[in-house]
KOLVEXTOR-142138 format. One record per residue (C-alpha): residue number from 1; residue in one letter; chain; y negated, z, x negated. Coordinates in nm, 2 decimals. Each point is the difference from the previous one (the first is absolute). Example, Ala and Ser with C-alpha at 12.3 -4.5 7.8 and 13.67 -1.06 7.14 Angstrom:
# residues 2
1;A;A;0.45;0.78;-1.23;
2;S;A;-0.34;-0.07;-0.14;
***
This chain:
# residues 480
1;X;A;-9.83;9.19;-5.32;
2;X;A;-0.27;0.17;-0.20;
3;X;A;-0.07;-0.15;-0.35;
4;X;A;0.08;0.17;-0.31;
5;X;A;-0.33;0.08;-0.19;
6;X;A;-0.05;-0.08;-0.34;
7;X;A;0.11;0.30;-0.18;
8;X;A;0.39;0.04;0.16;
9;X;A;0.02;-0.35;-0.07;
10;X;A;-0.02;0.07;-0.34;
11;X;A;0.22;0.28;0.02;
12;X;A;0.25;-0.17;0.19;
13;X;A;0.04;-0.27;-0.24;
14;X;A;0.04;0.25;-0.26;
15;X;A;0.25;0.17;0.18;
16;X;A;0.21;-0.33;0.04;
17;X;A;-0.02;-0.08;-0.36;
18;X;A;-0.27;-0.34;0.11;
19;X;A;-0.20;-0.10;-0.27;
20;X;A;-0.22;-0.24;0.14;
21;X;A;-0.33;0.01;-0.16;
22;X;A;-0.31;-0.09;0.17;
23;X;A;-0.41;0.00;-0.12;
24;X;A;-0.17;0.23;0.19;
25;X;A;-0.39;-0.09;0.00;
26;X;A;-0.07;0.33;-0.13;
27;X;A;-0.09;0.11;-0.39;
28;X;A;0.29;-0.23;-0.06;
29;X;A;0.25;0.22;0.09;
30;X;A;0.35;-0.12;0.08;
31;X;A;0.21;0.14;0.30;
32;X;A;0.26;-0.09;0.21;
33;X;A;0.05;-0.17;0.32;
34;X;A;-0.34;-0.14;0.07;
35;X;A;-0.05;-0.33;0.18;
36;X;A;-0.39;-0.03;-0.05;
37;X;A;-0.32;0.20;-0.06;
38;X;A;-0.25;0.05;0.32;
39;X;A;-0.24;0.26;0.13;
40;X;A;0.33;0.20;0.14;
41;X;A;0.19;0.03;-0.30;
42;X;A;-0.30;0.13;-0.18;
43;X;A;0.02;0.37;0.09;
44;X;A;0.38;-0.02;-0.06;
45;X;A;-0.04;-0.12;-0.34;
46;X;A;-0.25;0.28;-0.11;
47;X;A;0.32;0.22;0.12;
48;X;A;0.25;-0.21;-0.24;
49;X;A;-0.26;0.00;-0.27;
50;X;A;-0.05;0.42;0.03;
51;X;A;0.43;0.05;0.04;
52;X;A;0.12;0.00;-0.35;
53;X;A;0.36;0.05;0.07;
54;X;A;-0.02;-0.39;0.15;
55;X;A;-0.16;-0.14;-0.31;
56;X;A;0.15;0.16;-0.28;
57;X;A;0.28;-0.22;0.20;
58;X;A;-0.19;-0.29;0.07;
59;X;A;-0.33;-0.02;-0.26;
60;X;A;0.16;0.18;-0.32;
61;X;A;-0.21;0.02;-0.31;
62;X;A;0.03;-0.24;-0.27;
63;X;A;0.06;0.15;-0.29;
64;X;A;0.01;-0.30;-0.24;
65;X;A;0.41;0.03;0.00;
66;X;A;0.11;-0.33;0.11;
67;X;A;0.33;0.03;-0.18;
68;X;A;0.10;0.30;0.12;
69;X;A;0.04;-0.18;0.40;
70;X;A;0.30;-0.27;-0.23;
71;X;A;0.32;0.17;0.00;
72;X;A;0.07;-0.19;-0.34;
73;X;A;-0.35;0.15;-0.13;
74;X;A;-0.21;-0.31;-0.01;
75;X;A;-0.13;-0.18;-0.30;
76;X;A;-0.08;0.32;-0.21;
77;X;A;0.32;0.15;0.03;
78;X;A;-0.01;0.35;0.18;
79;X;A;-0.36;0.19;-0.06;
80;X;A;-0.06;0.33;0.15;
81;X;A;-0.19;0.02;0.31;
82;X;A;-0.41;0.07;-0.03;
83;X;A;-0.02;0.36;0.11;
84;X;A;-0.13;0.09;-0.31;
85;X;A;-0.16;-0.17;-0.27;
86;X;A;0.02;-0.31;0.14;
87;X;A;0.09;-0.34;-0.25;
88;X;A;-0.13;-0.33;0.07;
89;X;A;0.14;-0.32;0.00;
90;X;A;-0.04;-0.41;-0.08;
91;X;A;-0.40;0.02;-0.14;
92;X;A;-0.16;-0.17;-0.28;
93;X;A;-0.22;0.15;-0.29;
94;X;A;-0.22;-0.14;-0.28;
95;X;A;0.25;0.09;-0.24;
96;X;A;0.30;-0.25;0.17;
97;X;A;0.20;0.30;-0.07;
98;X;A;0.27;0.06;0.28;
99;X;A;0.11;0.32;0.04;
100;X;A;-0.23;0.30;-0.07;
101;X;A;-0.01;0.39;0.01;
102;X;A;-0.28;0.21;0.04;
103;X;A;-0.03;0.37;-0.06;
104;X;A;-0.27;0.25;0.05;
105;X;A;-0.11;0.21;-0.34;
106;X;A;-0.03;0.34;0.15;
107;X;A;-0.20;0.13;-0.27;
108;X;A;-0.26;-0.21;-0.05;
109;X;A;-0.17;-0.29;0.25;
110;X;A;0.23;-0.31;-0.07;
111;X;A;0.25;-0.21;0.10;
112;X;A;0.29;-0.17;-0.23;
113;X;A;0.10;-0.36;0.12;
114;X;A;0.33;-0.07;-0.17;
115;X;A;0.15;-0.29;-0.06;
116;X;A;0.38;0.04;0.13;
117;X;A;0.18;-0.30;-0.15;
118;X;A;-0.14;0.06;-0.36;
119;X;A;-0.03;0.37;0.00;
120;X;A;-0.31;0.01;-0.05;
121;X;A;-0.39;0.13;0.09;
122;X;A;-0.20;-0.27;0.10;
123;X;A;-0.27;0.15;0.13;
124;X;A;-0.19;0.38;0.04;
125;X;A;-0.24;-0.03;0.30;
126;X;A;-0.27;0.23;-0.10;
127;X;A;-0.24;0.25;0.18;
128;X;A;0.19;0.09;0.32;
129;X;A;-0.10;0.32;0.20;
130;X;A;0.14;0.30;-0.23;
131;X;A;0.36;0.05;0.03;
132;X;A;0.21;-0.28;0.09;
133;X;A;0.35;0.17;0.10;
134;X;A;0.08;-0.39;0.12;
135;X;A;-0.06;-0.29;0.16;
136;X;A;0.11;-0.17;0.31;
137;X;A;0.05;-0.35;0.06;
138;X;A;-0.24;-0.13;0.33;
139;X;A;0.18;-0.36;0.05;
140;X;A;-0.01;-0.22;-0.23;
141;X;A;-0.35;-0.02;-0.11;
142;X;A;-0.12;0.36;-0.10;
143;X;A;0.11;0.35;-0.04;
144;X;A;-0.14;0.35;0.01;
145;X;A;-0.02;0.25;-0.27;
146;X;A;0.08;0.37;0.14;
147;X;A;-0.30;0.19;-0.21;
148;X;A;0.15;0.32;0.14;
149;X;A;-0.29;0.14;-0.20;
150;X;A;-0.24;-0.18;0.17;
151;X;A;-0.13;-0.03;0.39;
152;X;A;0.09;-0.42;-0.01;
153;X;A;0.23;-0.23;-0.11;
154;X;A;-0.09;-0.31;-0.26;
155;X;A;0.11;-0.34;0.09;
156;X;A;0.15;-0.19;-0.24;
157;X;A;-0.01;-0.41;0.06;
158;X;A;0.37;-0.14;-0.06;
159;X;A;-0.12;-0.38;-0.10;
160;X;A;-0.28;0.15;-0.26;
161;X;A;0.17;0.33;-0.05;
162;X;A;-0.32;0.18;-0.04;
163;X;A;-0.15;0.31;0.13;
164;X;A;-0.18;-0.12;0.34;
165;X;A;-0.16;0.27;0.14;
166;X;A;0.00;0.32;0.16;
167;X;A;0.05;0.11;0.36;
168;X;A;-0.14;0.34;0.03;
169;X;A;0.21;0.23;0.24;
170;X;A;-0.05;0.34;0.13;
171;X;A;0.30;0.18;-0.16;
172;X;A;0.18;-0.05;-0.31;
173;X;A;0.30;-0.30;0.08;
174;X;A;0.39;0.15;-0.04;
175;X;A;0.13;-0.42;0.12;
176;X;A;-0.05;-0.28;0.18;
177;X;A;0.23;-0.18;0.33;
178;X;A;-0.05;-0.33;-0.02;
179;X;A;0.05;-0.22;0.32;
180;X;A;0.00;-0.41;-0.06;
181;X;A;-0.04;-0.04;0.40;
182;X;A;-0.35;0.14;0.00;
183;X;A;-0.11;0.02;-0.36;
184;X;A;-0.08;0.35;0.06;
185;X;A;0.11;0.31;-0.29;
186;X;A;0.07;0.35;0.08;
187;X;A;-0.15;0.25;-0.27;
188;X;A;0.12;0.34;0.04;
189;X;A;-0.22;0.27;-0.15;
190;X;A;0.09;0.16;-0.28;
191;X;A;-0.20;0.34;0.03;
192;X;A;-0.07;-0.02;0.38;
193;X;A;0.24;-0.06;0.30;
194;X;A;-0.17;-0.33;0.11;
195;X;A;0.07;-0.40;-0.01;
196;X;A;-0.22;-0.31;-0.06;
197;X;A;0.07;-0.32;0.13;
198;X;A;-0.14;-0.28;-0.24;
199;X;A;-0.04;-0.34;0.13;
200;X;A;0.15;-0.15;-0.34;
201;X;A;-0.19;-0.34;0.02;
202;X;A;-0.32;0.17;-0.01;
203;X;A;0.12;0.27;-0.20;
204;X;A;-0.18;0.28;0.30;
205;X;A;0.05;0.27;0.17;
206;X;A;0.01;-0.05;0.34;
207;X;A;0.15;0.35;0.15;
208;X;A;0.06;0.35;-0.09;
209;X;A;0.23;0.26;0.13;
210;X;A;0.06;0.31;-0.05;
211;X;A;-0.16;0.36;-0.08;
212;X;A;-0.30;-0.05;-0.31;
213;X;A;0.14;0.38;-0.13;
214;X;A;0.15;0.03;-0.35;
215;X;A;0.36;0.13;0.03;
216;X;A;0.28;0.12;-0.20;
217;X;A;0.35;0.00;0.06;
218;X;A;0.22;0.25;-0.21;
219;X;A;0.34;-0.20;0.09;
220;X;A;0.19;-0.19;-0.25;
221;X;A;-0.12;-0.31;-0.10;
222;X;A;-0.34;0.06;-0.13;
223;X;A;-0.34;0.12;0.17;
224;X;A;-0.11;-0.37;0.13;
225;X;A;-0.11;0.03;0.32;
226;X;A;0.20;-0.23;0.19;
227;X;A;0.36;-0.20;-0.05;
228;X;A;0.01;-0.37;-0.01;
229;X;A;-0.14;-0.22;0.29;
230;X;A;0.14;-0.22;0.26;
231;X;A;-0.05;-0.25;0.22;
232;X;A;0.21;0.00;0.31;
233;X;A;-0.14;-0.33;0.14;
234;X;A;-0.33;-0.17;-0.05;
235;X;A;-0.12;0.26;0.24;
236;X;A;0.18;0.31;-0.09;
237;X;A;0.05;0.22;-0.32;
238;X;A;0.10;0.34;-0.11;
239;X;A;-0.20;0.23;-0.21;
240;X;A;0.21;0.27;-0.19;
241;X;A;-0.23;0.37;-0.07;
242;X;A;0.20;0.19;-0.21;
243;X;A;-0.20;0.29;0.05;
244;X;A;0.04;0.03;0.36;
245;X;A;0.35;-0.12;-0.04;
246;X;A;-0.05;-0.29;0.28;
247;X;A;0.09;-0.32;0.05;
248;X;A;-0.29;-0.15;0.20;
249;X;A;0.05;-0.37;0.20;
250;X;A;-0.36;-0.14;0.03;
251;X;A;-0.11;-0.35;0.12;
252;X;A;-0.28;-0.24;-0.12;
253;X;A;-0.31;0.16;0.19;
254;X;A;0.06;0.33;-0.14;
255;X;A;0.19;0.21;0.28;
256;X;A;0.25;0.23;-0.11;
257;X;A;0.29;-0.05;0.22;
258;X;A;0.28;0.23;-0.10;
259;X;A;0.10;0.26;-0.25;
260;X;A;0.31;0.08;-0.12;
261;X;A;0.04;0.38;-0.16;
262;X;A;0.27;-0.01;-0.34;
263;X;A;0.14;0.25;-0.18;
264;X;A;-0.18;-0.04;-0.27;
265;X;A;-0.27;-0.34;-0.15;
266;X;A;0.16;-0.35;0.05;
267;X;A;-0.05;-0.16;-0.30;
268;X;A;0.05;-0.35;0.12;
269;X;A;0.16;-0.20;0.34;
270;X;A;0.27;-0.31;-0.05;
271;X;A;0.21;-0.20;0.23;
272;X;A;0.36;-0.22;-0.09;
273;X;A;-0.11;-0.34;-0.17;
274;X;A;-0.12;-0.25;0.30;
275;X;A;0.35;-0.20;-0.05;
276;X;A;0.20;0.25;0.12;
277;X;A;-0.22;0.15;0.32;
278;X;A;0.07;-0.11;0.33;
279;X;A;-0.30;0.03;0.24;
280;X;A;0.10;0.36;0.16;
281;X;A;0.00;0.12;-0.43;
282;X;A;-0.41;-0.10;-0.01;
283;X;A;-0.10;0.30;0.15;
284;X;A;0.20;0.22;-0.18;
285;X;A;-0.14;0.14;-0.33;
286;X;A;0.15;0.23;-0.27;
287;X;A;-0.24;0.26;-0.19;
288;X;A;0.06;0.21;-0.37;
289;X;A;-0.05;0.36;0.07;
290;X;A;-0.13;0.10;-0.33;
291;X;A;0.12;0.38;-0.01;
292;X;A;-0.16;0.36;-0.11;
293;X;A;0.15;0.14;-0.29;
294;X;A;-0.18;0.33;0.01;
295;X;A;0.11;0.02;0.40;
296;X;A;0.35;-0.12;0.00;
297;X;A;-0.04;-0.30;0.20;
298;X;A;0.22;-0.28;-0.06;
299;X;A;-0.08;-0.33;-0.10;
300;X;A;0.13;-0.26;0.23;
301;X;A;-0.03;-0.29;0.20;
302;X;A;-0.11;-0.02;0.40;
303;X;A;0.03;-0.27;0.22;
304;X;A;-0.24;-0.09;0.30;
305;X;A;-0.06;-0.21;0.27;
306;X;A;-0.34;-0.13;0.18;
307;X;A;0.02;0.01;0.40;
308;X;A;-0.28;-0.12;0.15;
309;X;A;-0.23;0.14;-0.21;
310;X;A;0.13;0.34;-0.09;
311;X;A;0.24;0.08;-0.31;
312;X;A;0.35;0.14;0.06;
313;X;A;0.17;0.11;-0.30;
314;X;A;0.42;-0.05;0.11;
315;X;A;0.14;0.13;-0.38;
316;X;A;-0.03;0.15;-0.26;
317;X;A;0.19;0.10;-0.39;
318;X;A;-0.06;0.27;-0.22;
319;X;A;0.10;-0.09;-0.36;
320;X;A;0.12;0.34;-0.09;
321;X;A;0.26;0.04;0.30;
322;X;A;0.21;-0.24;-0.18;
323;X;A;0.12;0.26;-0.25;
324;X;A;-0.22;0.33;0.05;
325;X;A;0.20;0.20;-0.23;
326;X;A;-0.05;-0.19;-0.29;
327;X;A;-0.39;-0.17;0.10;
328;X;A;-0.26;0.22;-0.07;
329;X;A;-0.28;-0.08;0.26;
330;X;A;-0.27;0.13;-0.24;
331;X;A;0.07;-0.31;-0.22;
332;X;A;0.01;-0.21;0.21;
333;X;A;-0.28;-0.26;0.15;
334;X;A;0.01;-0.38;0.11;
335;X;A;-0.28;-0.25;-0.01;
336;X;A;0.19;-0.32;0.07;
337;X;A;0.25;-0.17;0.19;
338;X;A;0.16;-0.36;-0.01;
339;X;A;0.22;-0.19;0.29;
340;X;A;0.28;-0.22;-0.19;
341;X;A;-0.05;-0.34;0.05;
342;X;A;0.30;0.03;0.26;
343;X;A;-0.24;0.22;0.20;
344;X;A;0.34;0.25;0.03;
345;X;A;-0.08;0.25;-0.24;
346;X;A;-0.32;0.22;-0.12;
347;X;A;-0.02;0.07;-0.36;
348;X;A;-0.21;0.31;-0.07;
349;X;A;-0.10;0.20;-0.31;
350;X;A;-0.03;0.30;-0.06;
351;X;A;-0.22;0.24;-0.32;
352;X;A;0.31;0.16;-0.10;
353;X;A;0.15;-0.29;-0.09;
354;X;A;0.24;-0.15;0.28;
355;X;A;0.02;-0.31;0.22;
356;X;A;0.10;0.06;0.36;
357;X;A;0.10;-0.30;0.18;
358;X;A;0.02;0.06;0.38;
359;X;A;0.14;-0.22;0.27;
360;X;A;-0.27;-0.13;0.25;
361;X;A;0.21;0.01;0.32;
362;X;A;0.18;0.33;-0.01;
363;X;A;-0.32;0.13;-0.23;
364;X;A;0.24;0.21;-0.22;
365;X;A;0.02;0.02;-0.34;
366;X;A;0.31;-0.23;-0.13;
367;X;A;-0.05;0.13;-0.39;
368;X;A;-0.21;0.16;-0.21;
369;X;A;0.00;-0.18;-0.41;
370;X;A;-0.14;0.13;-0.29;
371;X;A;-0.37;-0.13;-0.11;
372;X;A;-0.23;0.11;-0.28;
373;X;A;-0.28;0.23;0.06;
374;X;A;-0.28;-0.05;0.24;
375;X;A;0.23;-0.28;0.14;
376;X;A;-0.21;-0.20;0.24;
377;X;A;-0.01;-0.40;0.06;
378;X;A;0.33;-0.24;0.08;
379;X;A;-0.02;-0.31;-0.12;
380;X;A;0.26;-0.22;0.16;
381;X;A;0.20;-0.28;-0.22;
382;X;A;0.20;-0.20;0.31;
383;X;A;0.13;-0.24;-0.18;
384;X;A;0.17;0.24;-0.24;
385;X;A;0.09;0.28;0.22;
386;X;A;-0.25;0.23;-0.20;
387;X;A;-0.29;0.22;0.02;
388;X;A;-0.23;0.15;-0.25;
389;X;A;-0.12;0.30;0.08;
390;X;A;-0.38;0.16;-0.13;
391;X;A;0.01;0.35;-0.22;
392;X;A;-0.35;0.04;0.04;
393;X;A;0.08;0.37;-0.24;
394;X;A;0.26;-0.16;-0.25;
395;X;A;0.03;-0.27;-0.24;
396;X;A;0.26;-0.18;0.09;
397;X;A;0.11;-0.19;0.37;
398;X;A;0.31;0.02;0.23;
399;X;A;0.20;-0.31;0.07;
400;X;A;0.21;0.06;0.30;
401;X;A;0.30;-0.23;0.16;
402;X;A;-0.13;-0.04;0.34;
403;X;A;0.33;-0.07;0.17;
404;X;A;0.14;0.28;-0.19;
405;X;A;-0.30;0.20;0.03;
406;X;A;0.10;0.14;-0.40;
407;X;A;-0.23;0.06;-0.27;
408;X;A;0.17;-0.29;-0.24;
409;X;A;-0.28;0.00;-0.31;
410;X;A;-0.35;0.17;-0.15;
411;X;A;-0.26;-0.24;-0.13;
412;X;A;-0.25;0.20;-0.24;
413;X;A;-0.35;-0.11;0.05;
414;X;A;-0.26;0.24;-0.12;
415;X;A;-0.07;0.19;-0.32;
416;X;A;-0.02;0.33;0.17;
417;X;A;-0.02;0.19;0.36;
418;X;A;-0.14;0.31;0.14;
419;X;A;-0.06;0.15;0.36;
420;X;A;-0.35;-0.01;-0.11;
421;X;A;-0.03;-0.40;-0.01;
422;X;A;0.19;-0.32;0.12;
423;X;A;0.18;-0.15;-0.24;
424;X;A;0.09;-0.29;0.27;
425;X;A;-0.25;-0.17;0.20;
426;X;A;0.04;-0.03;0.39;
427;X;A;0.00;-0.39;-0.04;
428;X;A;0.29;-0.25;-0.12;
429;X;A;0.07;-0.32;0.06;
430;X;A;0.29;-0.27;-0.04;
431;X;A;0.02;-0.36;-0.09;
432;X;A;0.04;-0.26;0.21;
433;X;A;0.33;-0.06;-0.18;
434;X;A;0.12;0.32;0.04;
435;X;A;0.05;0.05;-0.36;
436;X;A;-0.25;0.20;-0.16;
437;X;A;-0.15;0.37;0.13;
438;X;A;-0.37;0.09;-0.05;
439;X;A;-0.17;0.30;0.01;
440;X;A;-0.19;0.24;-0.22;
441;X;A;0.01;0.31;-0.24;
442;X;A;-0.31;0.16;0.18;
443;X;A;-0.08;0.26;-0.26;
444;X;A;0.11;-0.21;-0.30;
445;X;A;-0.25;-0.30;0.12;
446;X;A;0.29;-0.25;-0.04;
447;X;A;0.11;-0.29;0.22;
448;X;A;0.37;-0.06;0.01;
449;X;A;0.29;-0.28;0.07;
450;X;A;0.33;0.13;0.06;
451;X;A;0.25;-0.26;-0.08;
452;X;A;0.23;0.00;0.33;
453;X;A;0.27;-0.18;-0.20;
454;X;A;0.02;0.23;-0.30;
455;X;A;-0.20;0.29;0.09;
456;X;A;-0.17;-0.07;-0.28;
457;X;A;-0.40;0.16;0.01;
458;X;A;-0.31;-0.24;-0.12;
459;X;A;-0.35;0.18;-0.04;
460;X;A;-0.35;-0.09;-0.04;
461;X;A;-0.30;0.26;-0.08;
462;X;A;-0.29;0.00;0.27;
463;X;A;-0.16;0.32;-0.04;
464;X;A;-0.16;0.27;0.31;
465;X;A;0.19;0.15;0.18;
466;X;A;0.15;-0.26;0.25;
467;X;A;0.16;0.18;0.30;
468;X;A;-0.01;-0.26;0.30;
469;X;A;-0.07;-0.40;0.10;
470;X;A;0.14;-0.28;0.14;
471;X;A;0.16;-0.35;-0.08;
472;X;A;-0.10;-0.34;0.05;
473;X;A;0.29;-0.22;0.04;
474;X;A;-0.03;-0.41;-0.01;
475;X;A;0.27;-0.23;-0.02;
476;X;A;0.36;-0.02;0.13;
477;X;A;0.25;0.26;-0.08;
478;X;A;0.39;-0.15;-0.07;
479;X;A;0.22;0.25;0.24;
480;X;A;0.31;0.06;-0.21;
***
């Protein structure tokens, strides 16, 4: 009887649910069924290295979310996953300070570290690349600086918190992808449809994709180039171009390998958190369709699947078929999506001010809740059945009873709120305690605590205009 080669090994173990896990000699990569590496195997590895359906199984990216893979959310309690604006966690700083926030000040060329325990600014790292809009966290030692502004990013050290360098890029940055297997970023362009891959411990570029073309996409969400990155596996990403309204599935040497056409720009691509995903779930991938007011296209939510190394999209949900009477689709527009921690439901905002929360198996929508303006990012409280919901456009947030899925409070937040600014940023956080909220009054230059206990709203003055960042979180949260 003929021997199974390499590949349907792997395929067949997938199919029968095996997880045993061998090295295979090659780039590190991990796959399955493999007894040794030899001469033979070589030419089949290539092939497991190139199918990206097998390893977003097999050789997932690391995206620095430990806790999310513990079903009783680990020592920091429950953190969202790092598909945008990723936190870091456990690291050490001149200071001795513990747990730190940094934002981007879009008007100027700084960034404000903030002390999170003592509400207050500890320090401003000056002379980034103009226009900061945030600032991701790259493990535990550095972080980028998104000078949307600027073609590079600035690297700020997280021991010395000090400005340490530049890394010069051929587009503007939108965000980074961060992958702890490799050490390598994803930087999506911010004024062209192209991607850099960053070795982060040299802080270098070592590959870039894409078209070197300025574009401009007229959907809602903005005229950045491209939606947020990710890695698939440490061999496979996807690079969002709004403009062409694609979703493109590219490996590591820089061949584009699939394209998948959407209704309208994808702002960014998420998954369930790791706890809840069985292996068949890792190739399965959910995207935000951002919408058109001016055409009448629905926001909404698709979700996809890589075979082999194509993309097949198996469902989708328009937001305004859920009550198209009442929802005017010129209104509306969608720029983020959360999974509750359950990995059951989607929790999805919308401009006009609701919160649809759809059902991942039957992908229908269960209810639709009433936000604030310009509602946009979930933040999930597990421990109290809560979430706190993101009014970019008002000044106050939503607090809605997850297993109710009822708005049960408003938490005002900023002095003022226009469709002309965001009164919100993009960025909160929670204690490792679970008991205080943080976030900021964007236009107002304020950094808030919301007391989780009494609701009650502690502020301290920054200044700029601080619209997006990231947390670092050290210590051991107390899971209530």
């Amino acid at each position: 009887m003929k021997t199974m080669t390499l590949k349907n090994k792997i395929r067949s173990a997938l199919n029968h649910n095996q997880r045993r896990i061998m090295v295979v000699c090659l780039s590190g990569t991990m796959a399955l069924g493999m007894s040794a590496c030899n001469e033979e195997t070589v030419s089949e590895v290539n092939d497991v290295i190139e199918d990206a359906e097998v390893l977003a199984k097999t050789n997932s990216a690391d995206l620095s979310q430990f806790q999310t893979i513990d079903k009783n959310h680990g020592p920091f309690g429950f953190r969202q996953p790092g598909y945008v604006n990723q936190d870091a966690y456990i690291t050490e700083n001149i200071y001795g300070v513990d747990n730190l926030a940094y934002y981007g000040d879009w008007d100027s060329n700084r960034v404000y570290i903030i002390d999170v325990d003592n509400m207050a600014l500890l320090k401003t790292v000056e002379n980034t690349g103009d226009g900061p809009y945030g600032i991701d966290q790259q493990g535990p030692n550095k972080a980028y600086a998104l000078t949307r502004k600027t073609q590079s990013l600035t690297v700020v050290d997280n021991y010395s918190i000090e400005n340490d360098g530049v890394i010069e890029l051929q587009h503007k940055p939108r965000s980074t992808n961060f992958n702890a297997n490799t050490l390598l970023s994803l930087v999506s362009g911010g004024d062209k449809a192209m991607t850099s891959i960053i070795r982060t411990d040299m802080n270098k570029v070592t590959k870039v994709v894409g078209e070197n073309v300025l574009t401009t996409p007229h959907d809602f969400g903005g005229s950045l180039s491209t939606g947020h990155p990710l890695w698939v596996s440490d061999h496979h990403f996807f690079m969002l171009d709004r403009a062409a309204r694609e979703i493109q599935l590219w490996n590591r040497a820089g061949d584009k390998l699939a394209v998948l056409n959407t209704a309208t720009s994808v702002h960014h691509i998420f998954q369930p958190p790791a706890s809840t995903m069985t292996l068949e779930d890792k190739n399965v991938f959910y995207a935000v369709i951002e919408g058109n007011q001016s055409e009448g296209v629905s926001p909404g939510i698709i979700r996809f699947e890589i075979r082999k190394n194509a993309l097949l999209q198996t469902a989708q949900v328009n937001l305004h078929d859920y009550d198209p009477l009442n929802l005017d689709v010129t209104e509306m527009g969608s720029h983020h999506a959360d999974f509750h921690p359950d990995g059951l439901s989607i929790y999805i905002g919308s401009a006009e001010g609701h919160v649809f929360v759809i059902d991942k198996n039957t992908m229908q929508i269960k209810t639709m809740v009433d936000a604030g303006a310009g509602a946009g990012h979930t933040t999930f409280l597990p421990m109290r059945n809560q979430a706190i919901i993101t009014n970019h456009n008002a000044t106050y947030m939503s607090v809605i009873d997850t297993l109710t899925h009822e708005l049960v409070r408003t938490v005002e937040v900023a002095e003022s709120a226009s469709p002309d600014y965001k009164s919100q940023s993009h960025t909160s956080g929670v204690s490792l305690d679970m008991k205080y909220f943080y976030s900021a009054a964007s236009h107002d230059g304020v950094f808030f605590r919301i007391d989780l206990d009494t609701w009650e709203v502690s502020k301290t003055y920054i200044g700029g205009n601080i619209l997006m960042g990231s947390f670092i979180w050290n210590g051991e949260g107390v899971n209530m």
